[in-house]
SELOKOL-443714 format. One line per 8 residues: number of its first residue (from 0); for each residue x, y, z of C-alpha. Coordinates in Angstrom, 3 decimals, padded with zeros to 6 digits. Layout:
N
NUM = X,Y,Z | ...
END
This chain:
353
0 = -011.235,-009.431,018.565 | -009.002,-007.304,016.821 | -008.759,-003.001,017.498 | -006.684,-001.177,015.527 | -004.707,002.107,016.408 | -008.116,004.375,015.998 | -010.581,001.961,017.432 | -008.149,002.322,020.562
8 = -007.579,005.958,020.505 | -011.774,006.536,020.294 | -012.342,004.139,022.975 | -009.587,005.044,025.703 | -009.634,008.560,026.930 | -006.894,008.335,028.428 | -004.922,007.976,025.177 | -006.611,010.824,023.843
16 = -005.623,013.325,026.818 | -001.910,014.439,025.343 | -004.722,015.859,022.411 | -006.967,017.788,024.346 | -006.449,021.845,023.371 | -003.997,020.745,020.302 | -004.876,021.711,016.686 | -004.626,018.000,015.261
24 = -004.770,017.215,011.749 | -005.485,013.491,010.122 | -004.119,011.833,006.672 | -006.230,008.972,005.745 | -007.745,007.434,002.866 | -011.022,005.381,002.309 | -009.707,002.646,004.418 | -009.220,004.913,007.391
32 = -012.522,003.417,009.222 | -013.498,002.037,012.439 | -014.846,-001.046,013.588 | -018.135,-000.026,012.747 | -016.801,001.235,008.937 | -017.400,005.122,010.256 | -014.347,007.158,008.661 | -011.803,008.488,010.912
40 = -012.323,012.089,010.368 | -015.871,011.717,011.115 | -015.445,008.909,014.089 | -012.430,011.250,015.687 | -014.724,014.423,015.101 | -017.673,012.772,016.803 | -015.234,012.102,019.891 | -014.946,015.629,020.135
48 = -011.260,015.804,018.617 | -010.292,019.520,017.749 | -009.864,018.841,014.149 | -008.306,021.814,012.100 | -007.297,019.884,009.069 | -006.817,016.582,007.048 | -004.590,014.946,003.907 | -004.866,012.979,001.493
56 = -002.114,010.906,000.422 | -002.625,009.304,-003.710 | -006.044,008.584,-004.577 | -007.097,011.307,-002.304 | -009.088,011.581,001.368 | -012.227,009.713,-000.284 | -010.457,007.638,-002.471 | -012.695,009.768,-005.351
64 = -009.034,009.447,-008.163 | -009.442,005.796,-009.512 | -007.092,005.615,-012.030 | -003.090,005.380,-011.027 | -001.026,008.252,-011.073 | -003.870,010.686,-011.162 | -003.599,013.502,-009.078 | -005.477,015.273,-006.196
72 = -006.454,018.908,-005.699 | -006.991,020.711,-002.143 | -010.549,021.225,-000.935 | -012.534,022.038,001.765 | -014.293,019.571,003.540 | -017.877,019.742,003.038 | -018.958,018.213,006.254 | -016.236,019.228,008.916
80 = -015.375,022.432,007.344 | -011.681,022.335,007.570 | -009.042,022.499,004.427 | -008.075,019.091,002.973 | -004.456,019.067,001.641 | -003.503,016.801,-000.881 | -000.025,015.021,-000.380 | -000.182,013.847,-004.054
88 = -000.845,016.522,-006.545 | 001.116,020.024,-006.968 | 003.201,018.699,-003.989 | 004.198,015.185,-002.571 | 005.516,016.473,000.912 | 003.374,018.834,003.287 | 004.133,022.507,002.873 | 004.672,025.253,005.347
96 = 001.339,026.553,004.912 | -000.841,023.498,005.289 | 002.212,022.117,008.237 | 000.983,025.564,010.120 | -002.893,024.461,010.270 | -002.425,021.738,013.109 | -000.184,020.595,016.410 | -000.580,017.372,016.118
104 = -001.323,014.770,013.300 | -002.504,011.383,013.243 | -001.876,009.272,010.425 | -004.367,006.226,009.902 | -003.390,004.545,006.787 | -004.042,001.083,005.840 | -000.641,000.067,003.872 | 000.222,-003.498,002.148
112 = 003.586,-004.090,003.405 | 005.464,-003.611,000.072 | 008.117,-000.889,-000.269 | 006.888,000.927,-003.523 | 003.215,001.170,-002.250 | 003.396,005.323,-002.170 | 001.797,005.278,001.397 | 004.941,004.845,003.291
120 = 007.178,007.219,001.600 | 004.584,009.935,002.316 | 004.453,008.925,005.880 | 008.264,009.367,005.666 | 007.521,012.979,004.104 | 005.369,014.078,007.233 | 007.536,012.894,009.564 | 010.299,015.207,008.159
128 = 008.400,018.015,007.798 | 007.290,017.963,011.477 | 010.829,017.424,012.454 | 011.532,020.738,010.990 | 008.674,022.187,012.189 | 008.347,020.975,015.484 | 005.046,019.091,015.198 | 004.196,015.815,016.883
136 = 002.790,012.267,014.527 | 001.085,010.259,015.975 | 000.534,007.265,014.104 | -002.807,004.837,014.739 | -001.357,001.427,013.477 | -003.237,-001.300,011.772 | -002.105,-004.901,010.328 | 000.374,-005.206,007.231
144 = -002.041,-007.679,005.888 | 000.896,-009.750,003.870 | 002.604,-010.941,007.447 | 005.718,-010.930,008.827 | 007.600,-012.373,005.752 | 010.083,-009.976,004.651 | 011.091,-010.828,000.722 | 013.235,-009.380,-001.814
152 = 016.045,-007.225,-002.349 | 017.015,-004.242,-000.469 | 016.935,-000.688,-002.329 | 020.095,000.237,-003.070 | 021.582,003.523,-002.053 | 020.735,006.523,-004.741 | 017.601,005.111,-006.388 | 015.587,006.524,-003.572
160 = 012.564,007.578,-005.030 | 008.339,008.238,-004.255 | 008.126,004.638,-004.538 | 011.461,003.825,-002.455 | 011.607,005.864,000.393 | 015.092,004.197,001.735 | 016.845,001.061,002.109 | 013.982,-001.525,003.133
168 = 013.476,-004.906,001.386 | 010.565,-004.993,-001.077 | 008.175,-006.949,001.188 | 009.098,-005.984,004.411 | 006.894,-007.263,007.133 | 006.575,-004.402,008.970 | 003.052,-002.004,010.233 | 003.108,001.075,009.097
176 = 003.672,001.950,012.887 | 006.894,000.211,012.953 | 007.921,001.376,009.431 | 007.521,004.993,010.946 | 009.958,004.196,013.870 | 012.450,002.365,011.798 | 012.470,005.886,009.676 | 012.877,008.168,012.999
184 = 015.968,006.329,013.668 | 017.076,005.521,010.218 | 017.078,008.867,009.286 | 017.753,010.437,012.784 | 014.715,012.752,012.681 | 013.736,014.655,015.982 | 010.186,014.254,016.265 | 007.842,013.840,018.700
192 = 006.349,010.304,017.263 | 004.223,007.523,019.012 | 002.118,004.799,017.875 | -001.226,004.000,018.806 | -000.577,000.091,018.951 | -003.118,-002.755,017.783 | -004.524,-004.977,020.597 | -005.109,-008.377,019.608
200 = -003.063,-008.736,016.010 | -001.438,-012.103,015.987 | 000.100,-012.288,012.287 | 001.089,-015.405,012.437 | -002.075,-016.976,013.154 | -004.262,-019.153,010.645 | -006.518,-017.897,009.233 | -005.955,-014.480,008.720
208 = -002.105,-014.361,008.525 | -001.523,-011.112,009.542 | -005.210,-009.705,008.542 | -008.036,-010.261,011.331 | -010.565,-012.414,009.516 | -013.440,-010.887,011.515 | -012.173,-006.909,010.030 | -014.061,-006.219,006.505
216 = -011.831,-005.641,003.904 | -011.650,-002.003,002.247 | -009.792,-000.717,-000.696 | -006.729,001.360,000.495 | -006.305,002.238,-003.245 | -008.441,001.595,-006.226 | -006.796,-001.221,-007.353 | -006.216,-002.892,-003.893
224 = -009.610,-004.752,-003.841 | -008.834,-007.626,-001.668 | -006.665,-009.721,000.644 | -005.076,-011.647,-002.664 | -003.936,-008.531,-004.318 | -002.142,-007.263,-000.970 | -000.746,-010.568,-000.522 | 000.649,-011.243,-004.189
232 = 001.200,-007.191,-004.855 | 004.883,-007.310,-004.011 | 005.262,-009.664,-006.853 | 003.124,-008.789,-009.502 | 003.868,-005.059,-009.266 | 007.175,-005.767,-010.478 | 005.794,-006.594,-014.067 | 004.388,-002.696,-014.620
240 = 008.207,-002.156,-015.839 | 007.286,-005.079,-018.591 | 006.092,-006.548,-021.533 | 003.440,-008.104,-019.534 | 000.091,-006.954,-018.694 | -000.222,-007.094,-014.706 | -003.688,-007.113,-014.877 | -004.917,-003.170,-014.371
248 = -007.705,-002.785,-016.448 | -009.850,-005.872,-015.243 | -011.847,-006.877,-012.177 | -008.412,-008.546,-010.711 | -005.741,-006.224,-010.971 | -002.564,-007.168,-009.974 | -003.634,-010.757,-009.214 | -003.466,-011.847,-012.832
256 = -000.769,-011.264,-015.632 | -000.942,-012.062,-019.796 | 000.005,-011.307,-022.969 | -001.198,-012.532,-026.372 | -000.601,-015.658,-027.442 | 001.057,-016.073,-024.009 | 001.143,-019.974,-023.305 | -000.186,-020.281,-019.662
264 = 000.040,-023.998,-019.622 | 003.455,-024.444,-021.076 | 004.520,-022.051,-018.409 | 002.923,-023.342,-015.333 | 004.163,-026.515,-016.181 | 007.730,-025.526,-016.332 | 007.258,-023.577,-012.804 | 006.189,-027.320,-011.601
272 = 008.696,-028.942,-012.356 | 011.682,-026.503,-011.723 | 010.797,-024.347,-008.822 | 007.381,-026.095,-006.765 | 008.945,-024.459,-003.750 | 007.704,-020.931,-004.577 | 003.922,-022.048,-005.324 | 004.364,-022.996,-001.913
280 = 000.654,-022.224,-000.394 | -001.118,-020.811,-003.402 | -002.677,-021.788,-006.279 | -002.177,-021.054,-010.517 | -004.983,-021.275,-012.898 | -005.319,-020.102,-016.372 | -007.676,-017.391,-017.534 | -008.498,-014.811,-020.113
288 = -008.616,-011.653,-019.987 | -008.732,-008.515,-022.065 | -007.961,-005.049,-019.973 | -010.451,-002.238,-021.013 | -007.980,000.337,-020.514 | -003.970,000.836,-019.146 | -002.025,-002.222,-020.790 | -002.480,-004.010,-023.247
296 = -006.181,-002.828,-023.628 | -006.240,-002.752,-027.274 | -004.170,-006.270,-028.189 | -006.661,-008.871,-027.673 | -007.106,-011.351,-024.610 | -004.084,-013.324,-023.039 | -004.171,-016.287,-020.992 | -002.268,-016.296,-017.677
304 = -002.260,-017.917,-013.989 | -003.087,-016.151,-011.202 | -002.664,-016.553,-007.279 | -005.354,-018.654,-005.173 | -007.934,-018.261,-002.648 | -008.177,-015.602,000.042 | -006.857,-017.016,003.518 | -003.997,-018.120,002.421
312 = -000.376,-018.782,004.112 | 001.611,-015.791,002.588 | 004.964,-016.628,003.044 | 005.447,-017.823,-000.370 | 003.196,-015.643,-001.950 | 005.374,-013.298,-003.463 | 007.464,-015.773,-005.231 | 004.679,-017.639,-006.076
320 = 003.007,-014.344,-007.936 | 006.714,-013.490,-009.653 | 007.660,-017.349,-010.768 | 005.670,-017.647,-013.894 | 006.362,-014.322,-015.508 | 009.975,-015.005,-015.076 | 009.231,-018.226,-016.902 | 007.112,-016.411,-019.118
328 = 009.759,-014.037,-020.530 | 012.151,-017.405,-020.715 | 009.949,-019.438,-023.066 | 007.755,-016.615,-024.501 | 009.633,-013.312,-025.050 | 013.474,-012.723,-025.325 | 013.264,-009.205,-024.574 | 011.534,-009.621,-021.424
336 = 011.415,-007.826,-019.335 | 012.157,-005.110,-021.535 | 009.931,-002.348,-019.961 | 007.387,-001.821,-022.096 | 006.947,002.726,-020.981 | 009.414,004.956,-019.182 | 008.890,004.117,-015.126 | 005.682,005.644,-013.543
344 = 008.143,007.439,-010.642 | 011.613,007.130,-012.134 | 013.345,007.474,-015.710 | 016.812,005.837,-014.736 | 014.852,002.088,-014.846 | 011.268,000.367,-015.318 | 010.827,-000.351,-011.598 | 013.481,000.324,-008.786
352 = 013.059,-003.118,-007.055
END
């Protein structure tokens, strides 16, 4: 059996003294839950934690903003009665006002081991405002559900960004724990930081590969709907600064790509024969599709592969999900990639990968 950083912390008082008369605050999202799927704010205010306020990092506390890129207000909680601050709306880093409501604050945030998923870069965000501030983060770890693989190229100095918080490979392999102390001494923040370590993760272990298979599932964002997604997202998300359609607007986001009169066959085939290597542990398979809104929603269906079965080895994933639109743009579109919009984050490229 698996516990993650807050099923430790609410069972082991002991790692809950150092909290005991400190204002503590909590960031989460809708994945923040137990092992019983109670959410952390209300599991760590049933424990008796002195909770003075929470944040909500994009999509919000609740996960209530569906769509990408749409962002949160503050509120007040309606159940706990403390102010919820939104990390992605007028602001992306905490203020002084909403720093000065807590001592201590624990982040619990499920992330998918990719370096543009927006999660990390506002962990990075807290931790520098409590180094400024003299606060304390405490962060309750859970599983990078894509492994220990670490794929890709590193970000290169000056195209930092909200989706590249610093020079870490695009599938990095890392917990968000460990991602937090590779910032403290990256960056060479002083800040009172600890992790509330898993018991019982073992990421390189069939079946799961670096997700317990006995943990449910939740969405960390709207479009993260299951292992596959996490485990082919530092691939596919790549193809938001192209011609393609990565699949937002359907039931499989991210998992999928098209265009019209894309030839899926033609394409898979050539993957086959040139590079087998990178479908390495999944499987492609043609569909069609037509998004009902984002992408491509208005130009018809488009027939593309997409990646395999849920417990699958991940190591190869990545390369497996970004093969066939590379072989795509050879033998269907010269201009690919050719981003198809100005970047979501950044206007000097499509994607800073």
């Amino acid at each position: 059996m698996t516990l993650f950083g807050i099923d430790r912390l609410l069972v082991d008082s002991e790692l809950r003294k150092p909290l005991e008369g400190k204002r503590v605050a909590l960031l989460a999202h809708p994945a923040s839950v137990t092992r019983d799927l109670t959410h952390s704010l209300d599991a760590l205010a049933a424990a008796g934690v002195n909770l003075t306020a929470a944040f909500g990092p994009q999509h919000g506390l609740r996960g209530d903003k569906q769509d990408n890129m749409v962002e949160s207000d503050d509120f007040t909680d309606p159940v706990h009665h403390i102010p919820v601050f939104s990390l992605y709306g007028e602001v992306r880093r905490p203020t002084g006002q909403s720093m000065g409501t807590f001592d201590t604050i624990l982040v619990d945030l499920q992330d998918l081991g990719c370096r543009i998923y927006t999660f990390i870069t506002t962990l990075l965000y807290v931790l520098e405002a409590a180094a400024e501030r003299g606060k304390s983060v405490w962060v309750l770890d859970r599983p990078n559900p894509a492994g220990r693989p670490v794929e890709g190229l590193t970000l290169r100095p000056g195209w930092e960004s909200f989706v590249g918080a610093g020079p870490i490979p695009m599938r990095h392999g890392l917990t968000l724990g460990e991602l937090g102390r590779w910032f403290v001494e990256h960056f060479k923040l002083d800040v009172d930081y600890r992790v509330i370590a898993m018991d019982g993760w073992n990421p390189d272990e069939a079946p799961g590969f670096g997700w317990p298979p006995e943990r449910v599932w939740i969405n960390p964002s709207p479009n993260a709907a299951n292992l596959n997604m996490a485990r082919a997202y530092a691939g596919t998300v790549m193809l938001e600064g192209t011609t393609l359609s990565e699949g937002r607007g359907t039931t499989r986001p991210l998992e999928q790509f098209g265009a019209p009169d894309l030839e899926a066959q033609r394409i898979m085939a050539e993957m086959e024969a040139l590079a087998p290597e990178w479908l390495a542990g999944c499987k492609l398979r043609e569909v069609t599709f037509q998004p009902t809104f984002q992408s491509m929603s208005a130009k018809g269906a488009a027939d593309l592969p997409s990646p395999g079965r849920a417990f699958l080895d991940p190591r190869d994933l990545t390369r497996g999900a970004l093969g066939p639109p590379l072989q795509s743009g050879r033998l269907w579109n010269p201009n690919f990639p050719g981003g198809r919009f100005p970047t979501n984050w950044v206007q000097k490229v499509p994607m800073t990968y």
